[in-house]
C-alpha positions in Angstrom: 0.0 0.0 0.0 2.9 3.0 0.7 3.9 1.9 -2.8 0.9 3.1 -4.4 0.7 6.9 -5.4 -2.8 8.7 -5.1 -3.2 11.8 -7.2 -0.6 14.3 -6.7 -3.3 16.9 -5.4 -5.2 14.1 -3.2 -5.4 15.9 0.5 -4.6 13.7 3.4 -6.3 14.4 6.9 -8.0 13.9 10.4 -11.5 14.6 11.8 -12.3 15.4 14.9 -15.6 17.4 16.8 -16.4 20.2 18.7 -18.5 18.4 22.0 -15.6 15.7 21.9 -12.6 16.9 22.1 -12.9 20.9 23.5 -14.1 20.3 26.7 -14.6 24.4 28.4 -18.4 23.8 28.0 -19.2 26.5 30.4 -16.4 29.4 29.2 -16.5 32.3 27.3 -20.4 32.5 26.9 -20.7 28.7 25.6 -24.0 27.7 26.8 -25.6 24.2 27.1 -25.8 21.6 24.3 -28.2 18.9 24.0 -25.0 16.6 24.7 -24.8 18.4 28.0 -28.4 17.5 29.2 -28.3 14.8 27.7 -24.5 13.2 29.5 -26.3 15.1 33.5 -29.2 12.0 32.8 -27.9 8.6 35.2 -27.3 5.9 32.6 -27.3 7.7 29.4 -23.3 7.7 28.9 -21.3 4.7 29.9 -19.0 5.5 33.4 -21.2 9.0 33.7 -19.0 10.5 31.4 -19.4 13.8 29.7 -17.4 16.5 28.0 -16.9 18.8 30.2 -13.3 18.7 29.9 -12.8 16.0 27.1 -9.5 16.4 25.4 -9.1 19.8 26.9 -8.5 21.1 23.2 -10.0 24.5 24.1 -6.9 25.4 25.7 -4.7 23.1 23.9 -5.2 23.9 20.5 -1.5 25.1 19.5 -0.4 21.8 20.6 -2.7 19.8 18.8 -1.9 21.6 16.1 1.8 21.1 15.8 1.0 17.4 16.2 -1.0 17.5 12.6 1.8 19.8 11.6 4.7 16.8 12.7 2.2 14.5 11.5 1.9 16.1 7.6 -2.0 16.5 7.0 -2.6 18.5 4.4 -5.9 19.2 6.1 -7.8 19.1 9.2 -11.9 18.6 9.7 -13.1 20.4 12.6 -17.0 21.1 13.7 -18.3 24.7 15.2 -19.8 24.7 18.6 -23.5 26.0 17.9 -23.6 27.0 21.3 -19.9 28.4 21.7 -20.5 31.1 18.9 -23.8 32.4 18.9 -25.9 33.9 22.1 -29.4 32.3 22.9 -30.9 35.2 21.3 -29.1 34.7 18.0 -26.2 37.0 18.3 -22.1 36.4 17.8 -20.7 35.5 20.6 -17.2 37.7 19.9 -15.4 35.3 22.6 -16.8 32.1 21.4 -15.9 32.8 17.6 -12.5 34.2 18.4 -11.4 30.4 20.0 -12.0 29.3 15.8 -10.5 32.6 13.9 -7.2 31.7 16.5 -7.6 28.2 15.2 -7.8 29.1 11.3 -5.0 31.1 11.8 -2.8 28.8 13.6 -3.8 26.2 11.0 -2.6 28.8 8.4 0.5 29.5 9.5 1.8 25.7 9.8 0.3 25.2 6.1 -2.7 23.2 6.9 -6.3 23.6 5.5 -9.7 24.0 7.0 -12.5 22.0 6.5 -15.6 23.3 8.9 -18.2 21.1 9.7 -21.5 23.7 11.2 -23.5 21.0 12.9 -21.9 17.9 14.4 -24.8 17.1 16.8 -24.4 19.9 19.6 -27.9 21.8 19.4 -28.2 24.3 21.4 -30.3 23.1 24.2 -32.3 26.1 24.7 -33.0 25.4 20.7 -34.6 21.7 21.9 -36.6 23.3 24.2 -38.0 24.0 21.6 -39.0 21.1 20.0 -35.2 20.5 18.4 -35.2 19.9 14.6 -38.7 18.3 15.1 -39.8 22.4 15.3 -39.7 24.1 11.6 -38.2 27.2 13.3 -34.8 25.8 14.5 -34.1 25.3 10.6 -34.0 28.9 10.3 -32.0 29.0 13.4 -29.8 27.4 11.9 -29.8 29.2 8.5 -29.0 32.0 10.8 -25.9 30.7 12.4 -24.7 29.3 9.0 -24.6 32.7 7.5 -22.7 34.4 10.8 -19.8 32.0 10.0 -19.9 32.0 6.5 -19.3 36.2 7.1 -16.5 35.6 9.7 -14.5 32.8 8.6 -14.8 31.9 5.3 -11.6 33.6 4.4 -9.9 31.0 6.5 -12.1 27.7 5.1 -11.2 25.5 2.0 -14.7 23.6 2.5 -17.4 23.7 4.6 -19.8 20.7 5.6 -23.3 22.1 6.7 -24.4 18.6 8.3 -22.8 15.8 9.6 -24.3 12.4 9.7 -27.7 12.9 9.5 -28.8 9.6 9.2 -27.0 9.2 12.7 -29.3 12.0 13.9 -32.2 10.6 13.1 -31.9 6.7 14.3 -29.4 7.0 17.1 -31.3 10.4 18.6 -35.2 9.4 17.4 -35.1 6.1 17.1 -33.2 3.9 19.0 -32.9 6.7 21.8 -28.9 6.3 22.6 -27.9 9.4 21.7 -29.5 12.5 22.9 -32.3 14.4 22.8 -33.0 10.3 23.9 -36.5 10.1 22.2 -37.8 6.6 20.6 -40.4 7.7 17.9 -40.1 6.6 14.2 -42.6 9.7 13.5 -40.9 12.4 14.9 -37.3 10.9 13.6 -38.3 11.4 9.9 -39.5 15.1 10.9 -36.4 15.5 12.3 -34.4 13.8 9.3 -36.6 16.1 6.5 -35.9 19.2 8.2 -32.0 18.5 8.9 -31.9 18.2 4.7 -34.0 21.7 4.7 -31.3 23.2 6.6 -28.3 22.0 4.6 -30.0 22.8 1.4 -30.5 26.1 2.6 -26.9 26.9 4.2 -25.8 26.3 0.5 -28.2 28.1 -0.9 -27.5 31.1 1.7 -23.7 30.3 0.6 -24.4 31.1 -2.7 -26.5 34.0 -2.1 -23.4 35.5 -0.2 -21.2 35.1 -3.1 -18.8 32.7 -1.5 -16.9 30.7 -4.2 -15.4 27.8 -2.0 -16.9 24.3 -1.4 -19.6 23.1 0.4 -21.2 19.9 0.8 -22.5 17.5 3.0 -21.6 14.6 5.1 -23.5 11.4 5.2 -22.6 7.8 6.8 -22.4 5.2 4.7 -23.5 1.9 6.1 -22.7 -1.0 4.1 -26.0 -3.7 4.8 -26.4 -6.9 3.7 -29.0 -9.7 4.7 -28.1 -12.2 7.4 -29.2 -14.7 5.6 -29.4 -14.2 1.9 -32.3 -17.1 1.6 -34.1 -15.8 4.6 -37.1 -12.7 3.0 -37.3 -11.3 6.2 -33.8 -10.5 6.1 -34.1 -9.6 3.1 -36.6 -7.0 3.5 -35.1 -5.6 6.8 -31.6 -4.9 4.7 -33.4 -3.1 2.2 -35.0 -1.3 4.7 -31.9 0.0 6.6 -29.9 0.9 3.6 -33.0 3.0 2.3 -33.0 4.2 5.9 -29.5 4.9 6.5 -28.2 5.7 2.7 -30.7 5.8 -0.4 -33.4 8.2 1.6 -30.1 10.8 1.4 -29.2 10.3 -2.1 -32.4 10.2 -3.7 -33.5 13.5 -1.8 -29.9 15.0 -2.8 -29.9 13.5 -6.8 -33.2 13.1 -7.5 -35.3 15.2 -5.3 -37.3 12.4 -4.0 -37.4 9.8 -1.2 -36.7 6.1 -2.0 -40.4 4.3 -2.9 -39.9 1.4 -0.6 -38.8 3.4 2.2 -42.5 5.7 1.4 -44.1 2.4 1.4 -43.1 1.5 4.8 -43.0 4.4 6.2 -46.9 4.9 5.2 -47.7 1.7 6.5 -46.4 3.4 10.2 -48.2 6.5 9.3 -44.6 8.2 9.7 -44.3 10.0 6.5 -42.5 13.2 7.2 -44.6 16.4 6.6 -43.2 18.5 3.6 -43.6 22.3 2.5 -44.4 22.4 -1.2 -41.3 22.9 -2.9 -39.1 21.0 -0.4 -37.9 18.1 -2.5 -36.8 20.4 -5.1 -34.7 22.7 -2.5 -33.0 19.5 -1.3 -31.5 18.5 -4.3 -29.9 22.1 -4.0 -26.4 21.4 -6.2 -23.5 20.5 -3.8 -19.8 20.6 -4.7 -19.1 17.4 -3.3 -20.3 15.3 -1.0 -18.5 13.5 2.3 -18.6 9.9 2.7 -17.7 8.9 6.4 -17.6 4.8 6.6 -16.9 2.2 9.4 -18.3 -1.0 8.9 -20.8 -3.4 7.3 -23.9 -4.6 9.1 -25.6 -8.3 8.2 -28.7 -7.6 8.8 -31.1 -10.3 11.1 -35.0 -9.5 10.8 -36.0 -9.6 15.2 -38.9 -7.1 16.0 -38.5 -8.7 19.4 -35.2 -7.0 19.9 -36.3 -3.6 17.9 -39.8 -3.8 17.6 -39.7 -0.1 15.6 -37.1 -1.5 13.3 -37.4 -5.1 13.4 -33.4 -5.9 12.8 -30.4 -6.0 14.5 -26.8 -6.6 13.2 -25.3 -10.2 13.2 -21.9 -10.7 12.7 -20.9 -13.8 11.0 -18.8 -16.4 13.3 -15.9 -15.5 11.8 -16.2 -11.9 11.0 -12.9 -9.4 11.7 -14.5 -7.1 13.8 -13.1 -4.1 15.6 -13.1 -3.8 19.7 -17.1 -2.6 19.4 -17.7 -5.8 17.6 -18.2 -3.5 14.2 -17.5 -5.9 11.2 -14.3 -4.5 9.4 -15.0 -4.8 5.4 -13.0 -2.4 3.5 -15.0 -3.3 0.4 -18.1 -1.9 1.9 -16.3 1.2 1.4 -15.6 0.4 -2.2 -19.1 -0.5 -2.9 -21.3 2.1 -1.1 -19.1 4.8 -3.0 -19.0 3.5 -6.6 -22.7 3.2 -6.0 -23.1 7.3 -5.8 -20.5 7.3 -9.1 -22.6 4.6 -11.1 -26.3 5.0 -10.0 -26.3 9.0 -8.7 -24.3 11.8 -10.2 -20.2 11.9 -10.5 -19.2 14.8 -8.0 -16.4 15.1 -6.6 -15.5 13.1 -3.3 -14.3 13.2 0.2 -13.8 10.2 2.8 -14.3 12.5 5.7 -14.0 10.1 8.2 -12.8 6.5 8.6 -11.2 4.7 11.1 -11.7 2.3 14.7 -11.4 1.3 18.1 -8.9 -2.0 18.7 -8.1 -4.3 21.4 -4.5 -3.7 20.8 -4.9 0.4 21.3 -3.2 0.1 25.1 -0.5 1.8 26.7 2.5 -0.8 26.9 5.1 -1.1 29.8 7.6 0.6 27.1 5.3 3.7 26.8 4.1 3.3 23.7 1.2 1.9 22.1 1.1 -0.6 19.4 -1.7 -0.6 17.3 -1.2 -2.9 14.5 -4.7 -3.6 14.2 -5.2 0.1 13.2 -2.9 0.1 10.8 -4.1 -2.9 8.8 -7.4 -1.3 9.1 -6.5 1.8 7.6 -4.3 0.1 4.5 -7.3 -1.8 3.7 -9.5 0.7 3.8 -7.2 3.0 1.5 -6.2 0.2 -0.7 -9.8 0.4 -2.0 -9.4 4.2 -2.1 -7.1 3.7 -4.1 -9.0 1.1 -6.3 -12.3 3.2 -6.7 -9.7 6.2 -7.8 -8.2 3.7 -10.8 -12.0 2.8 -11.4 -12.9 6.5 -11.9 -14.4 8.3 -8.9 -13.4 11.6 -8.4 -12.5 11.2 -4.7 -10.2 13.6 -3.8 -9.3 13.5 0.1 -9.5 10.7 3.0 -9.6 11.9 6.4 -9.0 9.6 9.4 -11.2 9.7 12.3 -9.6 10.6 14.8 -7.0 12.8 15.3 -7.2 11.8 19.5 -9.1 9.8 21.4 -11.6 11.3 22.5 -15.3 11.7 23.9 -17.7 8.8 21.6 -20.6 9.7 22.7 -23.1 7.3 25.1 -19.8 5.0 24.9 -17.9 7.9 26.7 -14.1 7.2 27.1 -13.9 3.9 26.9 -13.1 3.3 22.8 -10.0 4.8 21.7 -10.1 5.8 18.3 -7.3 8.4 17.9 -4.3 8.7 15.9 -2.6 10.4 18.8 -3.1 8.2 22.8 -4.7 10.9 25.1 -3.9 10.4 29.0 -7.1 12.3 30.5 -5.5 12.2 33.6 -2.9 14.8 32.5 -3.9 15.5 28.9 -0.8 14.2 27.6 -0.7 13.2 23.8 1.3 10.2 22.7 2.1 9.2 19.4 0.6 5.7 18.5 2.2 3.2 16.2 -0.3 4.2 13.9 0.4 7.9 13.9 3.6 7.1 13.3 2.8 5.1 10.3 0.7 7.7 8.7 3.2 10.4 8.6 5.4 7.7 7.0 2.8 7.1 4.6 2.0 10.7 3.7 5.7 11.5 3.6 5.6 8.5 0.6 3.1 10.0 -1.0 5.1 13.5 -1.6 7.6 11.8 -2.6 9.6 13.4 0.7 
């Protein structure tokens, strides 16, 4: 794999989040995110954990930065805090948007670009109050806070990504309840979902209307389904069902201005079919310059309304199935597949893996103060061995970014799965290179040719 050469402009990276890595929730005028509220609940977040302090990037942010600068990205994904930057009435929050304009230009000066992500899950909480994204009015909330950073950092951004993930909204926050606001209601989840594409759609189109002449996109996660068992209907039906759930509802409302007729069908049949302005489908399929692709794993699909009696499936792994240390199925070729299906059956745009990567048994802290984490590093040569082959095959993708720069806060799993590049102690906040890291920057290095 470091003997094969991507394209000489191809832009090498790492992701990471505002509510999982900053910590300084309560600083500067950040108020309360639905991650907040939703972490102060007993039992929502494994060990009680939160992000109140996280990776304590907030006030280590020139040291994390010099570690992407040692490690050679060309560019690093970050997310806005919603409630860091704006007041509860609407208004800049000059100290909150000042922590991202020093960020910019730090990234600047050590030769790295920007890519902004406006919503990575940390509504304001006074916004779900509200009713959340179920409530019309928070998409022009949002339009609203879209446009206040488009004014005041765009010089500083190579792309921006309005949305990430909302698939992961929808199901995780709506429908199986594990991530916050913690509500269980197919209904309300396809509001939510329909209104989270409104507000992309029009962040671009305010993005337009501003003059702005970089990109903008979206990010959606890719899960790669399959049935259980192949012979089996019901399984048959359920995998169909979560891939129009989780991946064709966003690219036919983004490429064809429409929502997938099976997942209508279904959805009818639960009288859950999201309520829609005239004029919406349209607005949705607003152009995009590209569109991000984040990808982890493949799930077999086994048809149990027992076990999810809204969705009637849950993921089986094979007996022998590689799996990661959340028991998530590694399949590189799911990657492959899910990708050269927007190329062959959507539109050919261009294309960014905007994140990618795990959480391994092997990702510990050994008695020589290192950690080895071999398994990472077969995981991400896979993985960018069939980057490589969708390239040769004729997608424009032009960038992978590995998730994550550190370890960091993963959500109701709390601290527990390590997914960085870089080992964080949270004890004292030290950052320690991992095997893995160390491989990367060898591998970027062999890519320039340095």
């Amino acid at each position: 794999m470091n003997e094969a050469k991507f394209p000489e402009h191809f832009l090498w990276g790492c992701a990471t989040s505002s509510y999982q890595i900053e910590g300084a929730t309560t600083r500067h005028g950040r108020h309360p995110s639905i991650w907040d509220t939703f972490c102060a609940y007993p039992g929502k977040v494994a060990d009680g954990a939160t992000g109140d302090v996280a990776c304590d990037h907030y006030n280590r942010m020139e040291e994390d930065v010099a570690l992407m600068k040692q490690l050679g990205i060309d560019i690093y994904r970050f997310s806005i805090s919603w409630p860091r930057v704006l007041t509860m009435d609407g208004a800049l929050n000059r100290q909150g948007i000042e922590f991202y304009k020093r960020l910019l230009a730090t990234l600047k000066r050590n030769g790295i670009k920007a890519c902004a992500t406006l919503f990575h899950w940390d509504l304001p909480q006074h916004l779900q109050d509200i009713g959340g994204w179920m409530n019309r009015e928070v998409v022009a909330k949002f339009v609203n806070y879209a446009e206040k950073m488009f004014r005041e950092l765009d010089d500083d951004v190579h792309q921006w990504i309005t949305i990430n993930e909302p698939s992961v909204i929808s199901v995780l926050g709506y429908i199986n309840g594990i991530h916050a606001p913690g509500i269980r209601d197919l209904k309300k989840a396809m509001r939510v979902s329909h209104h989270l594409m409104v507000a992309h759609a029009l962040a671009v189109r305010k993005y337009r209307e501003l003059g702005l002449t970089g990109e903008i996109g979206i990010t959606l996660n890719f899960n790669h389904y399959e049935p259980y068992d192949k012979d089996n209907p019901n399984d048959v039906v359920v995998s169909n069902r979560m891939d129009a759930l989780w991946n064709r509802q966003y690219l036919d409302l983004l490429f064809r201005a429409r929502y997938p007729e099976d997942l209508l069908a279904w959805l009818a049949e639960k009288d859950a079919v999201p309520e829609m302005e005239e004029g919406d489908l349209q607005l949705i399929s607003e152009k995009i310059d590209f569109l991000g692709v984040n990808y982890y794993s493949r799930n077999k699909q086994k048809y149990d309304p027992e076990q999810d009696g809204i969705l009637e499936t849950c993921t089986r792994n094979d007996a022998d199935a590689n799996v990661n240390a959340l028991n998530w199925e590694i399949y590189p070729e799911g990657l492959y597949h899910e990708i050269v299906r927007v190329h062959e059956q959507y539109r050919q745009l261009p294309v960014y893996i905007t994140e990618n990567g795990g959480a391994f048994t092997d990702d510990v802290l050994s008695r020589d103060g290192q950690i080895h984490d071999r398994q990472r590093i077969d995981y991400l040569q896979s993985h960018f061995a069939e980057a490589k082959k969708m390239i040769d095959d004729g997608v424009d993708l032009r960038g992978y970014y590995v998730w994550s720069l550190l370890d960091n806060f993963e959500w109701h799993m709390g601290y527990g799965p390590r997914f960085g590049l870089f080992y964080v102690d949270y004890d004292s906040q030290a950052r320690i290179w991992k095997d893995s890291a160390k491989w990367y920057k060898a591998f970027i290095r062999a890519q320039k040719g340095n």
